[in-house]
Backbone as ProteinMPNN parsed JSONL, in Angstrom:
{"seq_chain_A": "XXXXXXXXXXXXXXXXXXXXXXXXXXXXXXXXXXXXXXXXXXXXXXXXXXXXXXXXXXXXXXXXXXXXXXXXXXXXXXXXXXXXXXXXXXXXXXXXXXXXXXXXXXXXXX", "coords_chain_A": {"N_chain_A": [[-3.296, 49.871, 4.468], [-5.269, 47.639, 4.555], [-2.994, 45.652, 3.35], [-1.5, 45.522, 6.335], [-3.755, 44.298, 7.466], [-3.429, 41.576, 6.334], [-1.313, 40.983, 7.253], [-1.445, 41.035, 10.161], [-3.77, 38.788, 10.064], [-2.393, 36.834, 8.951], [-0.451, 35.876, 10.791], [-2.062, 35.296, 13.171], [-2.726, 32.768, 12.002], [-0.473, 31.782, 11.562], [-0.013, 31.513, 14.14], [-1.854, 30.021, 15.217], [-1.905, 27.508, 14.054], [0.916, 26.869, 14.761], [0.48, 26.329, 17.564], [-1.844, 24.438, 17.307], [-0.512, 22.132, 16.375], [1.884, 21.458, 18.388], [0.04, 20.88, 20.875], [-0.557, 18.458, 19.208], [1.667, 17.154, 19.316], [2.667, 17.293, 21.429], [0.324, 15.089, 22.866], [1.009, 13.066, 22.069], [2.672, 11.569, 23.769], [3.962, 8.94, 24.768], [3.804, 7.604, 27.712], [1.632, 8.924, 28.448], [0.071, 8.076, 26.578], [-0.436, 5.409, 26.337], [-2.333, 4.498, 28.291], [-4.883, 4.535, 27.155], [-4.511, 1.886, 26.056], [-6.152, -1.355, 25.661], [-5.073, -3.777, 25.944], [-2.676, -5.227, 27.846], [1.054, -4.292, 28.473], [2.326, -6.685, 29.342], [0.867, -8.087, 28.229], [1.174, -7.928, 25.692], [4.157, -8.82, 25.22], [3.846, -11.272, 25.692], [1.931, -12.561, 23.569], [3.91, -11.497, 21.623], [6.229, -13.303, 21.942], [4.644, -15.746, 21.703], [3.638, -16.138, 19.087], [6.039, -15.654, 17.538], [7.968, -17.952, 18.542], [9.688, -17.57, 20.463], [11.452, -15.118, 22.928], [10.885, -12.041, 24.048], [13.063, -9.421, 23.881], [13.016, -6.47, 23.702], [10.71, -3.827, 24.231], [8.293, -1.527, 23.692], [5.973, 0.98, 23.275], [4.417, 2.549, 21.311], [4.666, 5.51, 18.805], [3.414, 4.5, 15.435], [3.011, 4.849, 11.887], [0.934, 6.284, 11.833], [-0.36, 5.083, 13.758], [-0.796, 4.209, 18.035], [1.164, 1.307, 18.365], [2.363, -1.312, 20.21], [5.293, -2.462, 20.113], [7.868, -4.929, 19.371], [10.541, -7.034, 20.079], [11.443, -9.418, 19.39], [13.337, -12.737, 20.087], [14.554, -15.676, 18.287], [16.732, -18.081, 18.686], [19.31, -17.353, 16.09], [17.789, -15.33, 15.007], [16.319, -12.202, 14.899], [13.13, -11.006, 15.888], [10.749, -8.339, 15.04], [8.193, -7.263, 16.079], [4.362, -6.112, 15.658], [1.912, -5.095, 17.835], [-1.28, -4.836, 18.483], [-2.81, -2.699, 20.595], [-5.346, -2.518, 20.878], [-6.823, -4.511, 20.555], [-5.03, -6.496, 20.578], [-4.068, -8.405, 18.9], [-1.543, -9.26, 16.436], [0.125, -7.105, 14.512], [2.013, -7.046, 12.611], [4.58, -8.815, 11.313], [8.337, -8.893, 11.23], [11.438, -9.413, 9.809], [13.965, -8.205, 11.512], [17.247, -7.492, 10.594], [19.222, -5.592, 10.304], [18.674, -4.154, 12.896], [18.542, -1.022, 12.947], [16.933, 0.808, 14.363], [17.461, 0.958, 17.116], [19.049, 2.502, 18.363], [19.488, 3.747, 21.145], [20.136, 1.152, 22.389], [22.883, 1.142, 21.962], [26.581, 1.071, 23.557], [27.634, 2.95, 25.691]], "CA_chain_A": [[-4.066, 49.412, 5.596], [-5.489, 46.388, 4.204], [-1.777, 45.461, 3.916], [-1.655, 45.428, 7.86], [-4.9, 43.685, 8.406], [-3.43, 40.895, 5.917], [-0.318, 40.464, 7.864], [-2.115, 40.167, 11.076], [-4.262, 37.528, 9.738], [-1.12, 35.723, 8.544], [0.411, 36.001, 11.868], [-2.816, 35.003, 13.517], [-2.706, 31.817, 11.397], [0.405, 31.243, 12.027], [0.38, 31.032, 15.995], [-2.998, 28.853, 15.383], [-0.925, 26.402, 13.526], [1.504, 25.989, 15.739], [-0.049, 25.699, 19.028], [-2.214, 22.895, 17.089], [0.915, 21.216, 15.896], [2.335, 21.332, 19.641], [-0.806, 20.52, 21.253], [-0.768, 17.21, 18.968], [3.261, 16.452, 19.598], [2.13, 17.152, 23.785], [-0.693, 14.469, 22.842], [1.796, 11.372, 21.908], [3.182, 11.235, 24.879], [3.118, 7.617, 24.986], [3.181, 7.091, 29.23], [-0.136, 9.361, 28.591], [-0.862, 7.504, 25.631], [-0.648, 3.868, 26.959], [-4.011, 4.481, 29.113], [-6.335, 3.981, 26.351], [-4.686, 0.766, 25.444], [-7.041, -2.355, 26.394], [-4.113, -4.698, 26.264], [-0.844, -4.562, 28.669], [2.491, -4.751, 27.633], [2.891, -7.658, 29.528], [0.372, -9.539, 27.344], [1.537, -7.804, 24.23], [5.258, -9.221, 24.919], [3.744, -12.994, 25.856], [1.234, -12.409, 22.274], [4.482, -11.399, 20.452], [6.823, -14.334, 22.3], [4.424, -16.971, 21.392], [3.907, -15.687, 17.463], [7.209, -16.229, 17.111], [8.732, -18.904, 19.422], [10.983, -16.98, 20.832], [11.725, -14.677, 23.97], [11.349, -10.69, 24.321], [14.541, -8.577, 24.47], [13.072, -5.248, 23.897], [9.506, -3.77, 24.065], [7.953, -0.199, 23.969], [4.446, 1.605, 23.365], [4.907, 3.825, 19.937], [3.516, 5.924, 17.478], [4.075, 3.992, 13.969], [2.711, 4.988, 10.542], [-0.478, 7.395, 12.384], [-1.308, 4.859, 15.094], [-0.121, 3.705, 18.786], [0.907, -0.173, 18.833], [3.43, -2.527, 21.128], [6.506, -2.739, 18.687], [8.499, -6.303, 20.838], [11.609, -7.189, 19.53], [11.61, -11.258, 19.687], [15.036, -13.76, 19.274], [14.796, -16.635, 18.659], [18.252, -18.494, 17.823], [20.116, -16.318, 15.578], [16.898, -14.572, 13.994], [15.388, -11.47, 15.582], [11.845, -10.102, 14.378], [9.883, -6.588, 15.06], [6.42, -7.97, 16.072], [3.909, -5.367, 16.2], [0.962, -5.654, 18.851], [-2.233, -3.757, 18.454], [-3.007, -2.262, 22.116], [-6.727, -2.318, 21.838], [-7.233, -5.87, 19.972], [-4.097, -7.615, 21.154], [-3.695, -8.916, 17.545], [-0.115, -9.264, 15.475], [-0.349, -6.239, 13.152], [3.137, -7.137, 11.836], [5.798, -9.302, 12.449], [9.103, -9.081, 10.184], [12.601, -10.213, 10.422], [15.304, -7.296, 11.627], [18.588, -7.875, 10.34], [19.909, -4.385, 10.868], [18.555, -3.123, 14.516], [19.011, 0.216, 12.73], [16.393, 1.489, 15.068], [17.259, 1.151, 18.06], [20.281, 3.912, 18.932], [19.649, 3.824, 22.751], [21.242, 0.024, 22.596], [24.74, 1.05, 21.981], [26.941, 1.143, 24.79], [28.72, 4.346, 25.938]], "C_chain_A": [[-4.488, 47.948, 5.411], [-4.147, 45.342, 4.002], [-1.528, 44.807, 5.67], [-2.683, 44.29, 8.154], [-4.226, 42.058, 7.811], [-1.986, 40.015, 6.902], [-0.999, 40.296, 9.18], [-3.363, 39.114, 10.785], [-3.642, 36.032, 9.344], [-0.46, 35.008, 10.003], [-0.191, 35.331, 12.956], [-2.745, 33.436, 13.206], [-1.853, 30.821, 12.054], [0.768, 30.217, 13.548], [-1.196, 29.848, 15.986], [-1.822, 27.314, 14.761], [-0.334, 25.761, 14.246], [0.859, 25.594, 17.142], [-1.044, 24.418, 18.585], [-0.955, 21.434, 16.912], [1.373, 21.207, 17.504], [1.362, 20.526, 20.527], [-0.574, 18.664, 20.297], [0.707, 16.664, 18.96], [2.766, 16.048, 21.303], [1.078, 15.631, 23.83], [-0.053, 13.329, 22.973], [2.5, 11.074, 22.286], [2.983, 9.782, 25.235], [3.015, 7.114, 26.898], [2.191, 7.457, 29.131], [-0.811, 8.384, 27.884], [-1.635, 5.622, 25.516], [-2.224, 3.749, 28.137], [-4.641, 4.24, 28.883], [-6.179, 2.47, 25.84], [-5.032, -0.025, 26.2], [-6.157, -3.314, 26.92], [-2.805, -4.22, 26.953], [0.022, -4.64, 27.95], [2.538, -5.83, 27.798], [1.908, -8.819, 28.493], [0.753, -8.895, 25.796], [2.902, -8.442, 23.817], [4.534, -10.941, 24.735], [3.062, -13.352, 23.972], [2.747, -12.91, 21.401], [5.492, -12.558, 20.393], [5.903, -15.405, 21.382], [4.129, -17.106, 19.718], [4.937, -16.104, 16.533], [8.085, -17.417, 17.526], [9.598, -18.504, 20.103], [11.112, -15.694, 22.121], [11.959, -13.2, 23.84], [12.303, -10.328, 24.318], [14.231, -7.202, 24.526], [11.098, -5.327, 24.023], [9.069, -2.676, 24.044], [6.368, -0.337, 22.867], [5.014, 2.818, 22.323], [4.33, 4.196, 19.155], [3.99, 5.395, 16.146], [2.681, 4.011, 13.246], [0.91, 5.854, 11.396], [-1.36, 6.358, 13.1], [0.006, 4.193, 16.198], [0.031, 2.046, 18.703], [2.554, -0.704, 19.659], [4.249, -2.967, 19.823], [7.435, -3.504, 20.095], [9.135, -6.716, 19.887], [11.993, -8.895, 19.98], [12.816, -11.558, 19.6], [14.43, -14.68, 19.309], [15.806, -17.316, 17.577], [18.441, -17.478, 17.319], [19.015, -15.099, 14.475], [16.079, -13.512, 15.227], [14.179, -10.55, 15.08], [11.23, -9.226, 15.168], [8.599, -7.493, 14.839], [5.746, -6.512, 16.522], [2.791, -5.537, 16.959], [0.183, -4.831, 18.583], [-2.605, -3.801, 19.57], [-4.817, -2.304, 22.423], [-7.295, -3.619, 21.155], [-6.271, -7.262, 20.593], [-3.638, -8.565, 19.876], [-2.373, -8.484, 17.0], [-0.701, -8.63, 14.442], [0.731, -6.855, 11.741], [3.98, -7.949, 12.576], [7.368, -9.633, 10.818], [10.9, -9.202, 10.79], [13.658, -8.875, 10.126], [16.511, -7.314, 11.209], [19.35, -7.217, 10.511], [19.622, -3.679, 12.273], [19.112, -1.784, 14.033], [17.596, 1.22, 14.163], [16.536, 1.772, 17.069], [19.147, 1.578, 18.795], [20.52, 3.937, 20.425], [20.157, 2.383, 23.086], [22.566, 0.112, 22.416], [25.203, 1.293, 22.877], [27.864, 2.426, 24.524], [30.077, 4.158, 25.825]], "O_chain_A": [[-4.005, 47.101, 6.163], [-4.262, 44.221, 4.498], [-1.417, 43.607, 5.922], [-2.445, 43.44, 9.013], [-4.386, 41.162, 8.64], [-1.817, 38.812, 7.103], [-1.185, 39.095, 9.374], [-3.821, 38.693, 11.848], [-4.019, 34.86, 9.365], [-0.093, 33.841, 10.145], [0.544, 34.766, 13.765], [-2.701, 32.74, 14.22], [-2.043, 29.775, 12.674], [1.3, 29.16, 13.888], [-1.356, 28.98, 16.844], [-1.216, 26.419, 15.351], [-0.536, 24.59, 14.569], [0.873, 24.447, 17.589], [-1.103, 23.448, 19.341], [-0.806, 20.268, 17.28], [0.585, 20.329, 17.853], [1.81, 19.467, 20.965], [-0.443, 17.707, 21.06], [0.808, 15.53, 18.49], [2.61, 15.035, 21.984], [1.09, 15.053, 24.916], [-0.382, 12.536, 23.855], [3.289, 10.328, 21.707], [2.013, 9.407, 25.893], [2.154, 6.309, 27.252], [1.336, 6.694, 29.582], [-1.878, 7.866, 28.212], [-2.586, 5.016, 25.024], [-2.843, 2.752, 28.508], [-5.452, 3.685, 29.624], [-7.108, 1.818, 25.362], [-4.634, 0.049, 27.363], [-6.268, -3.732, 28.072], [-2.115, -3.224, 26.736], [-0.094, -5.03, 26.789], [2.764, -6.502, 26.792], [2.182, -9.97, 28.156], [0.524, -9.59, 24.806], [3.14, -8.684, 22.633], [4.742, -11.643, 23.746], [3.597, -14.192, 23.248], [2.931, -13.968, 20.799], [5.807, -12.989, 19.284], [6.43, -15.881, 20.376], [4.405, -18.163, 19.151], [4.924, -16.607, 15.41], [8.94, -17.796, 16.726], [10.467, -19.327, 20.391], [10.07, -15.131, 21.787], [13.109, -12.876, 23.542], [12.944, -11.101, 25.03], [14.944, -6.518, 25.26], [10.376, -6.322, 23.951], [9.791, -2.269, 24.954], [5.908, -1.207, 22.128], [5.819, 3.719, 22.558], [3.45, 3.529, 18.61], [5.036, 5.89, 15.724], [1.621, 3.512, 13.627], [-0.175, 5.455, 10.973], [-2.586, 6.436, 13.185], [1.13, 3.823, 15.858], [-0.995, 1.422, 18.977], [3.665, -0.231, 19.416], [3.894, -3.62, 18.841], [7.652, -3.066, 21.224], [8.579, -6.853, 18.797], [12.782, -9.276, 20.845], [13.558, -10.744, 19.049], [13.647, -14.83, 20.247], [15.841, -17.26, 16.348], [17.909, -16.483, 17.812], [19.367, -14.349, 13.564], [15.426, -13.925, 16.185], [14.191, -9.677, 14.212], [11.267, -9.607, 16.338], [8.171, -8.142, 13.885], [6.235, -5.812, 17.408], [2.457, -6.682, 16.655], [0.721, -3.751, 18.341], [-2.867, -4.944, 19.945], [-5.433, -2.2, 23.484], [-8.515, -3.693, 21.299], [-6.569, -8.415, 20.905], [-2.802, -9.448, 20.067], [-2.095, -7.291, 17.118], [-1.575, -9.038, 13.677], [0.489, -7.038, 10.548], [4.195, -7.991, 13.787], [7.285, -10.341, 9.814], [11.339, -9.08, 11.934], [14.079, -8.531, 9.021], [17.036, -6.786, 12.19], [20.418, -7.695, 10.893], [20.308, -2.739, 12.676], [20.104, -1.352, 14.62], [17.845, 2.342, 14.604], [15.937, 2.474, 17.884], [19.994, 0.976, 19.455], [21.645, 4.129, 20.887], [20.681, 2.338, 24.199], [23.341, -0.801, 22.704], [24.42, 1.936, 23.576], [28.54, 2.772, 23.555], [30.848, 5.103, 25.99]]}, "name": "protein", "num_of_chains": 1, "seq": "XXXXXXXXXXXXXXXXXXXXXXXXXXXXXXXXXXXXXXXXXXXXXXXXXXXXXXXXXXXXXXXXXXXXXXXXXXXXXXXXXXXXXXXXXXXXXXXXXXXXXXXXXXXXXX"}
């Protein structure tokens, strides 16, 4: 009997678990999650343009390392750098020089 009660307590656990774990995937929805940020995109691309000298090509709203920030993909001349934007300061968290574009998979052409 105690047997039984231990497996529904396991089982219990279990489905708590996940519906937290789901509940916080459903959460980082970034169109939802872009609401709380103070700064736009459009001033997080001009921020990350003028940082570097150089002209936007990509831009998105993302979850990196357990927070949301404006990850803007600069050129300028033959150098392209990963600037990151903090959404509720507007401050350059990061800015480093790409050489592989291994991240970005949805740029290859069909």
């Amino acid at each position: 009997m105690k047997q039984k009660y231990n497996l529904l307590a396991f089982a219990a656990f279990s489905v708590a678990a996940i519906a937290t774990a789901y509940a916080a995937i459903s959460s980082e929805n970034d169109a939802l999650a872009i609401s709380s940020a103070k700064v736009s995109l459009t001033q997080a691309v001009t921020t990350a343009e003028q940082h570097v000298g150089g002209k936007a090509a990509r831009a998105e709203y993302e979850h990196h390392k357990g927070q949301w920030v404006f990850d803007v993909e600069v050129v300028k001349g033959k150098q392209v750098m990963d600037v990151k934007v903090d959404p509720l300061s507007g401050r350059i968290l990061s800015s480093v020089e790409d050489n592989t574009d291994h991240d970005d998979a949805h740029d290859k052409e069909d």
